[in-house]
N, C-alpha and C positions, 0 to 999 in steps of 0.2 A: 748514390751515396752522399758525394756533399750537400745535395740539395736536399736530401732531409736533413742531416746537420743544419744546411742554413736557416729550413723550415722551422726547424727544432731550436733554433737560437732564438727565431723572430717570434716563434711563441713564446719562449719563455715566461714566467712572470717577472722575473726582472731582464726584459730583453728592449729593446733597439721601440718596440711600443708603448714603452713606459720610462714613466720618469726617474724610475729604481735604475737605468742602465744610463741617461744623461748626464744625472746629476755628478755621479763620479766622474762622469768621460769629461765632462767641462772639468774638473776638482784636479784633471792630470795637470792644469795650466800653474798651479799651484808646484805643483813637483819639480816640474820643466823650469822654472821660473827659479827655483830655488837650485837646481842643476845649472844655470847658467850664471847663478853667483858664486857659484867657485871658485870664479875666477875674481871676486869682487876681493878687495883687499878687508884682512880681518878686521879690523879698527873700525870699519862700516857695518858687521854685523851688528844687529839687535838684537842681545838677550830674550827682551820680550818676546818678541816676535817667534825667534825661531823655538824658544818652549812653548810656543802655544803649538807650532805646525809642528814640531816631537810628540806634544802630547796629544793632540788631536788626533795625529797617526795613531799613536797607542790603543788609546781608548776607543777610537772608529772599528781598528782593526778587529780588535775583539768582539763588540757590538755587531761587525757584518758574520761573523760565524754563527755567533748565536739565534739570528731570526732568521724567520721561515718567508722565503725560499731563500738560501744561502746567494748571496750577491759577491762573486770572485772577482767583479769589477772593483766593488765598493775594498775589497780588500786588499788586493791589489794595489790602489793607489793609495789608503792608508797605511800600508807597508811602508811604500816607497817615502810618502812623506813624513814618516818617522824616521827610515832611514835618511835622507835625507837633513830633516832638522836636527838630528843628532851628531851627524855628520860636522854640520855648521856649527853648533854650538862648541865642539871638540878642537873646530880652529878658533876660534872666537877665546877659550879658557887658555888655550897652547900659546895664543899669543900676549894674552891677558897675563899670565905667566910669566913668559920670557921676559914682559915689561918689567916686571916687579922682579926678575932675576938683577937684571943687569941694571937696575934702580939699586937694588941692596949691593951689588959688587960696585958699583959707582961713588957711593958714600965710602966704601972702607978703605 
């Protein structure tokens, strides 16, 4: 039983023999990498930046449903770094925010 799973992965057309199943598996380092800025303090994030890896996600994501043969690797990690980048961005505005709060309570 798992050996034809495994069989049946290793054939796939986007499996473990092609470049359809690396290119995302490397693409995680992107994800992980933006998971371990969490802990980065807001004032260091980049707008640019994390709208591109939000919308990157976005757009990826969709694109790996629609072509033939469906890639859950590719979407998978387009998920996550849209979750992710929006993630970011949401501390990035929260603190951008609170700045310009207690800037306007400062002055009155």
């Amino acid at each position: 039983m798992a050996t034809s799973k495994l069989q049946a992965l290793w054939n796939h057309p986007a499996g473990p023999k092609t470049i359809h199943f690396w290119a995302p598996t490397f693409k995680w380092g992107i994800s992980l990498a933006n998971i371990v800025d969490f802990s980065k303090p807001p004032e260091k994030i980049s707008y640019p930046q994390q709208t591109a890896v939000a919308a990157t996600g976005i757009i990826w994501s969709r694109y790996s449903t629609v072509i033939t043969p469906k890639n859950w690797n590719l979407f998978s990690v387009n998920v996550a770094m849209a979750v992710t980048g929006i993630y970011q961005l949401s501390r990035k505005i929260r603190h951008d925010y609170a700045q310009t709060e207690e800037a306007v309570v400062a002055k009155e």
